[in-house]
Biopython code that builds the backbone (N, CA, C, O; Angstrom):
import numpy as np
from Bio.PDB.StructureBuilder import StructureBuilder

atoms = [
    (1, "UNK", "N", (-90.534, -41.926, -112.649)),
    (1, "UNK", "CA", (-89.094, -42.116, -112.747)),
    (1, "UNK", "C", (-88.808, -43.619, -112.714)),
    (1, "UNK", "O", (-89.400, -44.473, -112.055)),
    (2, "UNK", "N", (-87.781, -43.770, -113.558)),
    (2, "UNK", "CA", (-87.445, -45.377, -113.758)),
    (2, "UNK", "C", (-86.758, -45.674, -112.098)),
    (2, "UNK", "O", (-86.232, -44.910, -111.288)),
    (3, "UNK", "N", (-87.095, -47.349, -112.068)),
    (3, "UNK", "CA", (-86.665, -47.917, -110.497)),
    (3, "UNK", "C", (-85.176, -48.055, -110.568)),
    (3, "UNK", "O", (-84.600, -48.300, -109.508)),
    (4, "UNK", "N", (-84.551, -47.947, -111.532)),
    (4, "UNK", "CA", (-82.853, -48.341, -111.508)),
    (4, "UNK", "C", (-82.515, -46.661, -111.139)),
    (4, "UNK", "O", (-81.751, -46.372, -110.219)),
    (5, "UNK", "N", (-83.113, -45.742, -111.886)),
    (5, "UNK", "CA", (-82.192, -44.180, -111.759)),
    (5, "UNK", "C", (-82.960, -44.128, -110.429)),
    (5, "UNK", "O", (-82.052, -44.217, -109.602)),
    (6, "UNK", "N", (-84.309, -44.020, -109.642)),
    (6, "UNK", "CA", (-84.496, -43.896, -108.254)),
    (6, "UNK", "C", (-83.582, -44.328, -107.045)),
    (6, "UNK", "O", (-83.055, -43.701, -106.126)),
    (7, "UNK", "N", (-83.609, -45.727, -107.438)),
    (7, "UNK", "CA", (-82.192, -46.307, -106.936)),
    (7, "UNK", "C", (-81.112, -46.040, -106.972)),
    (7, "UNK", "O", (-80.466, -45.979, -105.926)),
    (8, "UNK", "N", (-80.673, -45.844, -107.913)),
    (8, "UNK", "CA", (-79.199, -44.863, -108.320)),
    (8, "UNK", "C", (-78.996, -43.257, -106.917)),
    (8, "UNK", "O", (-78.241, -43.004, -105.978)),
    (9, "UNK", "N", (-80.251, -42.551, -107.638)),
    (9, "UNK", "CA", (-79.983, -41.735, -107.051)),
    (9, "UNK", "C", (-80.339, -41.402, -105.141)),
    (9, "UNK", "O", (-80.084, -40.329, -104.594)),
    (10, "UNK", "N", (-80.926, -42.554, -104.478)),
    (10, "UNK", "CA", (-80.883, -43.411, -103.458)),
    (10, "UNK", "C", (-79.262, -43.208, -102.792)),
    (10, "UNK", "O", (-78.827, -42.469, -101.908)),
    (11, "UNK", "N", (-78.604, -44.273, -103.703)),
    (11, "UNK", "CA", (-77.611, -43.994, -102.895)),
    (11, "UNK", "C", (-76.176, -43.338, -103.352)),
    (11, "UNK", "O", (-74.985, -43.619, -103.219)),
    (12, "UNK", "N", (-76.985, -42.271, -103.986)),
    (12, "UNK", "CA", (-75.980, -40.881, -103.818)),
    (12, "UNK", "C", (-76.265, -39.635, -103.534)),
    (12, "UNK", "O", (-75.934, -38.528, -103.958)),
    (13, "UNK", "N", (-77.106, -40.155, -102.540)),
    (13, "UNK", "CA", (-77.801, -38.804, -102.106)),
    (13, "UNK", "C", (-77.050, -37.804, -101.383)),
    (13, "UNK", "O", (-77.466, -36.646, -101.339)),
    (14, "UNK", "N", (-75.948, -38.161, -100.798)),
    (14, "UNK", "CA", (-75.146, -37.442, -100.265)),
    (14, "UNK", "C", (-74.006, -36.938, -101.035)),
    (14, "UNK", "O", (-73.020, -37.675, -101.067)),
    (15, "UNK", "N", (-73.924, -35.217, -102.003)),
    (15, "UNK", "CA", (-72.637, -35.712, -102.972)),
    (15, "UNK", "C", (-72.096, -34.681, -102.286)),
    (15, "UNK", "O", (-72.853, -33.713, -102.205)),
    (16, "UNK", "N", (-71.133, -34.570, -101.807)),
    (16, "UNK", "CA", (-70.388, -33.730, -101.476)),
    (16, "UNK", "C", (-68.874, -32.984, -102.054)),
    (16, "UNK", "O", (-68.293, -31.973, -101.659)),
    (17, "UNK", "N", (-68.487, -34.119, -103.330)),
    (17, "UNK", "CA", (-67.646, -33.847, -103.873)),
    (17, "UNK", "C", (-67.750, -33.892, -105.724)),
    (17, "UNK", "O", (-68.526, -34.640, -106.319)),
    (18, "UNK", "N", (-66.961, -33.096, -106.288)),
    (18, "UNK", "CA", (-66.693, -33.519, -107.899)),
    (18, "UNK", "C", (-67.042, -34.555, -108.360)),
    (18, "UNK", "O", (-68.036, -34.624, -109.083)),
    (19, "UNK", "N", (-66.334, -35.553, -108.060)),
    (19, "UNK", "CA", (-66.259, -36.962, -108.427)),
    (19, "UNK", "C", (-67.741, -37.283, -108.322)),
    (19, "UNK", "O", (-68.449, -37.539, -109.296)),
    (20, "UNK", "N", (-68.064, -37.257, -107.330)),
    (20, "UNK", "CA", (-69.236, -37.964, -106.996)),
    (20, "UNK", "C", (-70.763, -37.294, -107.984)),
    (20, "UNK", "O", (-71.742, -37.853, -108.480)),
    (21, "UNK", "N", (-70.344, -35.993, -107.919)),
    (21, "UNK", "CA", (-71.684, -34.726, -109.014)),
    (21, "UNK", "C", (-71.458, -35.574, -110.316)),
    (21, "UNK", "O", (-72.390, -36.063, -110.953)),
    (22, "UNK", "N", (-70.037, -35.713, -110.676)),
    (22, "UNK", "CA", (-69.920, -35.879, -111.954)),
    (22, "UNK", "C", (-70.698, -37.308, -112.475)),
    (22, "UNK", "O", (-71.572, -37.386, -113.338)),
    (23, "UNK", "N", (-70.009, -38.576, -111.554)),
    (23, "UNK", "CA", (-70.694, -39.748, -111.511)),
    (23, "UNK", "C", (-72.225, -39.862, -112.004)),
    (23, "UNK", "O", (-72.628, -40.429, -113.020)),
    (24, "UNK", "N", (-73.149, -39.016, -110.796)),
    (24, "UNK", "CA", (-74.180, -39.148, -110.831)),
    (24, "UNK", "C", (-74.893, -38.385, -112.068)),
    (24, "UNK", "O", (-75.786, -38.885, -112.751)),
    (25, "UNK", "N", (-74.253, -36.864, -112.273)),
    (25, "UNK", "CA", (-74.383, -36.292, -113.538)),
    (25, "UNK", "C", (-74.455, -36.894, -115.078)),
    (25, "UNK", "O", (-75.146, -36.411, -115.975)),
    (26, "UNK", "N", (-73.695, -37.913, -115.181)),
    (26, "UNK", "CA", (-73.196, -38.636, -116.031)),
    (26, "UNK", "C", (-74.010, -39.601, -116.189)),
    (26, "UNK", "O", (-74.281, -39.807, -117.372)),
    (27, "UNK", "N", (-74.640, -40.458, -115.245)),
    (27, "UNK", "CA", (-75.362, -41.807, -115.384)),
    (27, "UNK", "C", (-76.730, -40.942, -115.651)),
    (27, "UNK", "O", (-77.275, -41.632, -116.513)),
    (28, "UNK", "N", (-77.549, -39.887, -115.419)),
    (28, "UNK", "CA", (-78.586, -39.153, -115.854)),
    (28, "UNK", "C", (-78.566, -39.081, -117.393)),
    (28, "UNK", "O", (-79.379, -39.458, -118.237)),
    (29, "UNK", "N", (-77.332, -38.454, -117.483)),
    (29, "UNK", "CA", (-76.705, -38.090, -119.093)),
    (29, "UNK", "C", (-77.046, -39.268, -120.160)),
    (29, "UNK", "O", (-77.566, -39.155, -121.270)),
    (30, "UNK", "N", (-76.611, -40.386, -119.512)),
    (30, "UNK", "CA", (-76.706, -41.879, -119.831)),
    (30, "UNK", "C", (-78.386, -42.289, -119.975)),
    (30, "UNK", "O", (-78.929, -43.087, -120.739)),
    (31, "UNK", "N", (-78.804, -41.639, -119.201)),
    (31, "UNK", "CA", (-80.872, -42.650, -119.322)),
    (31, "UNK", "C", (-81.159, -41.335, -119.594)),
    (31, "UNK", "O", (-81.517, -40.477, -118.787)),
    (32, "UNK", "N", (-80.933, -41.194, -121.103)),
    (32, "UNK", "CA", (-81.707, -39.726, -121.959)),
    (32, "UNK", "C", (-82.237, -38.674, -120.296)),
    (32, "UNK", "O", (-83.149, -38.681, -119.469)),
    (33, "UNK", "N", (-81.566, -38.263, -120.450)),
    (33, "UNK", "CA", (-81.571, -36.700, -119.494)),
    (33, "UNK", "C", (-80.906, -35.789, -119.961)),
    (33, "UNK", "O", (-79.725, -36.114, -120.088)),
    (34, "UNK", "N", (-81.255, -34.258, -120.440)),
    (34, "UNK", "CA", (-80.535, -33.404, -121.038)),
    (34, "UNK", "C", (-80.207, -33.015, -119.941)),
    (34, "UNK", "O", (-80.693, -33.465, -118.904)),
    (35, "UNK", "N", (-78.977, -31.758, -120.013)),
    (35, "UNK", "CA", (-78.231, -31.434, -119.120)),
    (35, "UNK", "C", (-79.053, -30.675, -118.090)),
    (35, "UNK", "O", (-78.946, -30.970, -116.900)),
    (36, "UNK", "N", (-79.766, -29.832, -118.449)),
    (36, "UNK", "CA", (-80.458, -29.065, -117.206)),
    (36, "UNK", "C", (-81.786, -30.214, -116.648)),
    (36, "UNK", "O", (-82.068, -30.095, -115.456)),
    (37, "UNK", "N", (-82.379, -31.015, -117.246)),
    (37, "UNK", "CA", (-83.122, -32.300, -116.438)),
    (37, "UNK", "C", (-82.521, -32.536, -115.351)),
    (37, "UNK", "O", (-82.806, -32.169, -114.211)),
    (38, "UNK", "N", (-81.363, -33.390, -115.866)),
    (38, "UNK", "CA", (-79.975, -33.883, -114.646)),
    (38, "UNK", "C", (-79.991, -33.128, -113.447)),
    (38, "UNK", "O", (-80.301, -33.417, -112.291)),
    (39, "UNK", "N", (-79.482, -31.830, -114.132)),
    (39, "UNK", "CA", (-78.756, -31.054, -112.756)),
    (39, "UNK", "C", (-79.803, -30.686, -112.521)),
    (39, "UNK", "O", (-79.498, -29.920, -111.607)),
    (40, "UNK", "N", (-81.797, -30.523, -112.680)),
    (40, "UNK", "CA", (-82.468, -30.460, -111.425)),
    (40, "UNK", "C", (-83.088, -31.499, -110.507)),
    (40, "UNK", "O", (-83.669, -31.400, -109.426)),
    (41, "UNK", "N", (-82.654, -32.928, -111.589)),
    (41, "UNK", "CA", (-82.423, -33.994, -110.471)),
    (41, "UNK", "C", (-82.010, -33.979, -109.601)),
    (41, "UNK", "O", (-82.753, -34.177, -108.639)),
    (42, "UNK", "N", (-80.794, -33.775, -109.398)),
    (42, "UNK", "CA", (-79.764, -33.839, -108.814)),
    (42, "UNK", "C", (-80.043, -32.798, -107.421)),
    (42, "UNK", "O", (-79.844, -33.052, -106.233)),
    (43, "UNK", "N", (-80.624, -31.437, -108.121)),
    (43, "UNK", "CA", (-80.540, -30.660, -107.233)),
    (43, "UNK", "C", (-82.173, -30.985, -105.967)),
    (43, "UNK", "O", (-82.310, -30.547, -104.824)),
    (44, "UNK", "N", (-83.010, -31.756, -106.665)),
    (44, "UNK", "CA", (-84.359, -32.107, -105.912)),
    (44, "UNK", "C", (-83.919, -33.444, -105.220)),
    (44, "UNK", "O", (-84.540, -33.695, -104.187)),
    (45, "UNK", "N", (-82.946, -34.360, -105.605)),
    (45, "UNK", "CA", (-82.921, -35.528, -104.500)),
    (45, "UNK", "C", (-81.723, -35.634, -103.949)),
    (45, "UNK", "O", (-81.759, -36.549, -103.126)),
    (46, "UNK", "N", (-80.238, -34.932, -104.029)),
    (46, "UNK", "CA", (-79.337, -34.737, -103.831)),
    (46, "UNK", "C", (-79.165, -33.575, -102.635)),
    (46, "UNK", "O", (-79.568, -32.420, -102.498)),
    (47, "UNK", "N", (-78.380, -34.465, -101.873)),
    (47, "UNK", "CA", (-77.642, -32.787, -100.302)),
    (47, "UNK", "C", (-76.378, -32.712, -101.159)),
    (47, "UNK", "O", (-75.743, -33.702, -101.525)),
    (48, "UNK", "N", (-76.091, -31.509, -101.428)),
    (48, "UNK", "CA", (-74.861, -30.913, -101.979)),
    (48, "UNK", "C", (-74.087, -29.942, -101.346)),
    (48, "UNK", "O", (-74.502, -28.913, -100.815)),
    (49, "UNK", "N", (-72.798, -30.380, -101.447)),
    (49, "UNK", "CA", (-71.458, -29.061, -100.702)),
    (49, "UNK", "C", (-71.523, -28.167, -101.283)),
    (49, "UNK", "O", (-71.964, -28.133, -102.431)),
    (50, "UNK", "N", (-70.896, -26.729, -100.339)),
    (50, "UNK", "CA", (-70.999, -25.560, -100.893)),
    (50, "UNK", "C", (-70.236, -25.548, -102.432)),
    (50, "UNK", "O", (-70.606, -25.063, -103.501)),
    (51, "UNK", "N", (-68.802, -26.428, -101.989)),
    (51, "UNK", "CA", (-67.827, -26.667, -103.631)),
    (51, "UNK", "C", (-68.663, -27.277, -104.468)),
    (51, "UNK", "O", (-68.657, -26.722, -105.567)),
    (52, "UNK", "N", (-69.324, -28.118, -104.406)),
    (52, "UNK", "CA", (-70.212, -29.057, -105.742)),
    (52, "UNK", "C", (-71.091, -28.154, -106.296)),
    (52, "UNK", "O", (-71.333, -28.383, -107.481)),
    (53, "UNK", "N", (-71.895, -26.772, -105.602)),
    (53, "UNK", "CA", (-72.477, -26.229, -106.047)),
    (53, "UNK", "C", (-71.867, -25.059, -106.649)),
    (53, "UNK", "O", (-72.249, -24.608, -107.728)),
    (54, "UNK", "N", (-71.072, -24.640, -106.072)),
    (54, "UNK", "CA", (-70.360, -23.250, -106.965)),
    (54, "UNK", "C", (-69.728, -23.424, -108.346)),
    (54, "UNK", "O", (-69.901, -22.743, -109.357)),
    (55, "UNK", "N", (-68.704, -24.844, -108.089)),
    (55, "UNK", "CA", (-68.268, -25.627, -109.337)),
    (55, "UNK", "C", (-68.917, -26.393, -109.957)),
    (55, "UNK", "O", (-68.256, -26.679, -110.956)),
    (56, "UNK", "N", (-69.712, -26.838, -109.960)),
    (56, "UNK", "CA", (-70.852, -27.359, -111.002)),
    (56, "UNK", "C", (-71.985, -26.801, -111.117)),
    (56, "UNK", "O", (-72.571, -26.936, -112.191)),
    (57, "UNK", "N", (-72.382, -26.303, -110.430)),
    (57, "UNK", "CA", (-73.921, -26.020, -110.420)),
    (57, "UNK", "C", (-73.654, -23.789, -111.390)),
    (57, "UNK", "O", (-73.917, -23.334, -112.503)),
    (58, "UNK", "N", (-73.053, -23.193, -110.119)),
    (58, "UNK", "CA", (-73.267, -22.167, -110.252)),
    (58, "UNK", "C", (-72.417, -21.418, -111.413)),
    (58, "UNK", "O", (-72.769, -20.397, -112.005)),
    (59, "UNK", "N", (-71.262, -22.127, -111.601)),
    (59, "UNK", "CA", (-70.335, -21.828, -112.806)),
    (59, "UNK", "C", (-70.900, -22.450, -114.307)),
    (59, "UNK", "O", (-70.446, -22.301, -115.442)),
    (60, "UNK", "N", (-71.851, -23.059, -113.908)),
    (60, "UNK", "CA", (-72.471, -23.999, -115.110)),
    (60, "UNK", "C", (-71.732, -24.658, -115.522)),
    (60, "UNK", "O", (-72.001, -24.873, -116.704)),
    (61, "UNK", "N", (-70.539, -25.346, -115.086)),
    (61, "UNK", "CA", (-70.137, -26.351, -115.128)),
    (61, "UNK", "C", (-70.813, -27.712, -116.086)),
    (61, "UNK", "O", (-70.550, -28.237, -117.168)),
    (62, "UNK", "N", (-71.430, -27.835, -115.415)),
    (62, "UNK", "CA", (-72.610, -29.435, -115.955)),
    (62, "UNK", "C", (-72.732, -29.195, -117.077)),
    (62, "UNK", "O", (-73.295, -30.126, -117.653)),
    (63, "UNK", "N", (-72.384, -28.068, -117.965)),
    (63, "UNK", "CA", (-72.825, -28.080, -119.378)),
    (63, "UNK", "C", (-71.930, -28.295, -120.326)),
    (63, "UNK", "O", (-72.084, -28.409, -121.542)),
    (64, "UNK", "N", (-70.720, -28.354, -119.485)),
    (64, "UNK", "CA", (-69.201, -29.034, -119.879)),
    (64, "UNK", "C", (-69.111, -30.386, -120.343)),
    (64, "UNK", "O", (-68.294, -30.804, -121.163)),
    (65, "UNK", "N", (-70.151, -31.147, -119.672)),
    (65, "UNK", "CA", (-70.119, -32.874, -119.392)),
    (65, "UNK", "C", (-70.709, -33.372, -120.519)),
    (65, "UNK", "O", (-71.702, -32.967, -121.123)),
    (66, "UNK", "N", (-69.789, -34.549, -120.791)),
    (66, "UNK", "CA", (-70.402, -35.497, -121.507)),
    (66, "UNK", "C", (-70.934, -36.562, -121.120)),
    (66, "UNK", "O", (-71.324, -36.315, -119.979)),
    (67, "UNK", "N", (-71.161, -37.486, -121.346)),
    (67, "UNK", "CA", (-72.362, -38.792, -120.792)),
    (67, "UNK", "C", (-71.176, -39.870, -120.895)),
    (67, "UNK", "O", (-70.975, -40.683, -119.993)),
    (68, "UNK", "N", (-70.331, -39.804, -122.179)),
    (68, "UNK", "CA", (-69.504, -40.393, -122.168)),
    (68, "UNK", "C", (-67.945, -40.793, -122.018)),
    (68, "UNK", "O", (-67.221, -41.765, -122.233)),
    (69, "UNK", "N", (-67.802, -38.720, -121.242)),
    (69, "UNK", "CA", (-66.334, -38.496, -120.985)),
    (69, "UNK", "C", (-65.906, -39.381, -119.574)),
    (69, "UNK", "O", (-66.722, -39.549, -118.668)),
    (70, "UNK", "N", (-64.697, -39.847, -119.530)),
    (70, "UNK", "CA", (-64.560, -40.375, -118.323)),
    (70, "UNK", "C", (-64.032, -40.056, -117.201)),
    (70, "UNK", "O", (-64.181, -40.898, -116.315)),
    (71, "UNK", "N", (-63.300, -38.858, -116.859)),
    (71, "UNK", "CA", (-63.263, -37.490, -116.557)),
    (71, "UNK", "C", (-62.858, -36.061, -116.803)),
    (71, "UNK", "O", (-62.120, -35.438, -117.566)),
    (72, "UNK", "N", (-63.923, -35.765, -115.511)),
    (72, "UNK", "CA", (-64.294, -33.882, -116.521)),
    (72, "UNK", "C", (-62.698, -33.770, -116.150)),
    (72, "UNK", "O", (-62.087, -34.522, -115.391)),
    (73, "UNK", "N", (-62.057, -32.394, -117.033)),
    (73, "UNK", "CA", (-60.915, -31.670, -117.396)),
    (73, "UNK", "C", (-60.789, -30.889, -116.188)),
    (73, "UNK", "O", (-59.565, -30.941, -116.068)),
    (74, "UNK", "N", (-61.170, -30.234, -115.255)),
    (74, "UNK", "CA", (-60.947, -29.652, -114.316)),
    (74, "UNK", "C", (-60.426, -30.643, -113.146)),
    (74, "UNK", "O", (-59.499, -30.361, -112.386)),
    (75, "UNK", "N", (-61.297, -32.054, -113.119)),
    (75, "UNK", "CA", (-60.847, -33.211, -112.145)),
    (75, "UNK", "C", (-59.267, -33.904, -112.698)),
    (75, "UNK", "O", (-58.512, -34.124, -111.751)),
    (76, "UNK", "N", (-58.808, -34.193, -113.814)),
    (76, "UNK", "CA", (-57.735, -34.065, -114.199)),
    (76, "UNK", "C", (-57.336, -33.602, -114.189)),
    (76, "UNK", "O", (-56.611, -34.018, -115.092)),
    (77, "UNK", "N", (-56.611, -32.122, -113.705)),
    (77, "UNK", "CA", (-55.798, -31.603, -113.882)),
    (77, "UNK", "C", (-55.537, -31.548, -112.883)),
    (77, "UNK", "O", (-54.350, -31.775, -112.649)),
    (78, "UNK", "N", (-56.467, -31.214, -111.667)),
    (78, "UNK", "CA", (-56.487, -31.118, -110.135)),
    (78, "UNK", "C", (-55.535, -32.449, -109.717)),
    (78, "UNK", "O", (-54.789, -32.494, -108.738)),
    (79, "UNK", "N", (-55.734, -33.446, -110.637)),
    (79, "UNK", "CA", (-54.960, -34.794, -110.102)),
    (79, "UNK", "C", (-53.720, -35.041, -110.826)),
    (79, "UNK", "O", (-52.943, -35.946, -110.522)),
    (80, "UNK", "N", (-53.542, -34.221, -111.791)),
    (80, "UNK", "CA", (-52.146, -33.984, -112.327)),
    (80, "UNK", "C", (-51.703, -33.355, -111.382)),
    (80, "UNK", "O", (-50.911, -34.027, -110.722)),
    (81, "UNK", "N", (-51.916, -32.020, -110.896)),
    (81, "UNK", "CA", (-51.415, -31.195, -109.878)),
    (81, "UNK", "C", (-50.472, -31.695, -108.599)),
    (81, "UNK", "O", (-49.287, -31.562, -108.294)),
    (82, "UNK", "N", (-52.046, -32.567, -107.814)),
    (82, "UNK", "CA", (-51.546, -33.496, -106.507)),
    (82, "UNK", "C", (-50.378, -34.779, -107.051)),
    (82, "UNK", "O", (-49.690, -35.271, -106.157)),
    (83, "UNK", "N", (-50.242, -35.125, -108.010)),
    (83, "UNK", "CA", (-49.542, -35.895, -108.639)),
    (83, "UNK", "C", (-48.089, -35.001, -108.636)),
    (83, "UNK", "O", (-47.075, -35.466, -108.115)),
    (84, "UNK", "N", (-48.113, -33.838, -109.196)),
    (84, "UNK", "CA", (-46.698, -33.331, -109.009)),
    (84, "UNK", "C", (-46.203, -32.877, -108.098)),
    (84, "UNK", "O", (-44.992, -33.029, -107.939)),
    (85, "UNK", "N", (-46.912, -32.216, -107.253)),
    (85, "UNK", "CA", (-46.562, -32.036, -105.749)),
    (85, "UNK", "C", (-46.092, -33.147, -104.967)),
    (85, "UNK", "O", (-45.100, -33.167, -104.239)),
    (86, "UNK", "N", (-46.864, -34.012, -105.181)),
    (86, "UNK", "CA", (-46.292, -35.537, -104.336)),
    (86, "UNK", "C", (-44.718, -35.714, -104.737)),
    (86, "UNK", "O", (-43.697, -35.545, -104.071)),
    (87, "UNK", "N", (-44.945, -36.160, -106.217)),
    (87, "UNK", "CA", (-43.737, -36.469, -106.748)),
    (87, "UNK", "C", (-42.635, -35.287, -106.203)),
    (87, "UNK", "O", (-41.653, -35.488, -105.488)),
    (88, "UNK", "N", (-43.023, -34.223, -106.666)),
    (88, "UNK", "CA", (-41.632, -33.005, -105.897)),
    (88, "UNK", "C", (-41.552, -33.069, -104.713)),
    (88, "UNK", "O", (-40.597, -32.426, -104.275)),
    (89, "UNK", "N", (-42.025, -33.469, -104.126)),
    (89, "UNK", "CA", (-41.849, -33.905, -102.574)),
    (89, "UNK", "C", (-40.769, -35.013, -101.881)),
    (89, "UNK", "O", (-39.852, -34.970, -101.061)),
    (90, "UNK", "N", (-41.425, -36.001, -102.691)),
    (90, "UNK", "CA", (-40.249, -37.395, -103.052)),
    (90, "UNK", "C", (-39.314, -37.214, -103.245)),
    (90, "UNK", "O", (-38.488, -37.663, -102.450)),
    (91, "UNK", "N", (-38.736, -36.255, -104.706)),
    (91, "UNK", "CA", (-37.788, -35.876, -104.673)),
    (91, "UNK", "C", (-37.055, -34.641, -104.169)),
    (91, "UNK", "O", (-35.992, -34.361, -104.722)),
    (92, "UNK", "N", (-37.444, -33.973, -103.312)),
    (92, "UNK", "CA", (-36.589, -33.291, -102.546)),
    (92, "UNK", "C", (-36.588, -34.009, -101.462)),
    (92, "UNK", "O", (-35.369, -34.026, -101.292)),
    (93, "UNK", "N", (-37.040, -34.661, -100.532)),
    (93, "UNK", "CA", (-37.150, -35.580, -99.674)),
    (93, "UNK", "C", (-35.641, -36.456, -99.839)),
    (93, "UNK", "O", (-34.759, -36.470, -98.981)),
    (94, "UNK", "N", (-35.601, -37.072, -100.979)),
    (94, "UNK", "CA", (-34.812, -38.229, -101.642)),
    (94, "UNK", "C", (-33.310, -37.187, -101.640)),
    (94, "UNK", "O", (-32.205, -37.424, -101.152)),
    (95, "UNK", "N", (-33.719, -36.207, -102.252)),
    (95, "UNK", "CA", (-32.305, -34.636, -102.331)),
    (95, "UNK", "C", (-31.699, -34.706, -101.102)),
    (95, "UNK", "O", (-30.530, -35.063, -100.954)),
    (96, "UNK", "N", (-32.718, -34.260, -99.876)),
    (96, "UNK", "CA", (-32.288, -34.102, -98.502)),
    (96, "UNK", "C", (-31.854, -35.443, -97.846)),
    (96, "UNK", "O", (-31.120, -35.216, -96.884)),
    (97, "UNK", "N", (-32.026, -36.485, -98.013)),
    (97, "UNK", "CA", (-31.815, -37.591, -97.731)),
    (97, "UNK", "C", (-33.098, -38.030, -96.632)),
    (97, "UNK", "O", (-32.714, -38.560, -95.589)),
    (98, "UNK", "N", (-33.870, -37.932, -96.722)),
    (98, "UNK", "CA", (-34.949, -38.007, -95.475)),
    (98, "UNK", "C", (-36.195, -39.194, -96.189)),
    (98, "UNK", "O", (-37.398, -39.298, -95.945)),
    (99, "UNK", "N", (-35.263, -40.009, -97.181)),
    (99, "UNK", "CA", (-36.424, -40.781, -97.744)),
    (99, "UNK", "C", (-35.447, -41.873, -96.670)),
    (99, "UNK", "O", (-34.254, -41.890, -96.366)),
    (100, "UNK", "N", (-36.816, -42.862, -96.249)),
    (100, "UNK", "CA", (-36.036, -44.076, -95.430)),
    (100, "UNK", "C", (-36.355, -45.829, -96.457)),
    (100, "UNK", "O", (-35.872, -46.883, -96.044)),
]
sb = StructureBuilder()
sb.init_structure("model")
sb.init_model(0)
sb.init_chain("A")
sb.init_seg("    ")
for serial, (resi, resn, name, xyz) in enumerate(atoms, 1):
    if name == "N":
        sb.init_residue(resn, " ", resi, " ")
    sb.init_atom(name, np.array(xyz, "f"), 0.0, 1.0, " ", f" {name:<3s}", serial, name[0])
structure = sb.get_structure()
C-alpha cells in the first residue's frame, strides 16, 4: 500500500460519521480503488458506527459515490433539511417576538 493512502487512512481511523466514510471513500476512489477495494479498506483499517455501516456499507450506499462528487445526495439533503428547520425556527421565534 502506497505511504500517502496508509497515512491517510492513519488518521481516519476513527469514522463515525457520513461525512467522514464519504471523505475517506472518495480519496480511495481518487488513488485507482474500485468501489468494493475502498469499502474493504475501509472496513480492515477503519472503527465504524453502527449509522456509517447500515448507510453506507449495508444499504450499498458506496456504490452511489463518485471520486469526484463533492457531496453524496443523501448528505445534502439532510443539510437542506437542518437548514429549514433552523430557518422556521427563526421565523416563528421572530413571529412570537422572542428573537432578542
Amino acid at each position: 500500500m502506497d505511504d500517502e493512502i496508509e497515512q491517510f487512512l492513519r488518521e481516519h481511523e476513527i469514522c463515525y460519521d457520513r461525512f467522514t466514510f464519504d471523505k475517506i471513500f472518495r480519496f480511495l476512489l481518487l488513488n485507482d480503488f474500485d468501489h468494493e477495494d475502498a469499502k474493504d479498506m475501509i472496513l480492515y483499517n477503519c472503527s465504524l458506527s453502527a449509522l456509517v455501516l447500515q448507510e453506507r456499507i449495508h444499504n450499498r450506499y458506496y456504490y452511489k459515490m463518485g471520486a469526484k462528487d463533492e457531496i453524496s445526495d443523501d448528505l445534502l439533503a439532510w443539510i437542506k433539511e437542518e437548514e429549514n428547520q433552523y430557518l422556521g425556527k427563526i421565523i416563528t421565534d421572530a413571529i412570537n417576538g422572542k428573537l432578542e
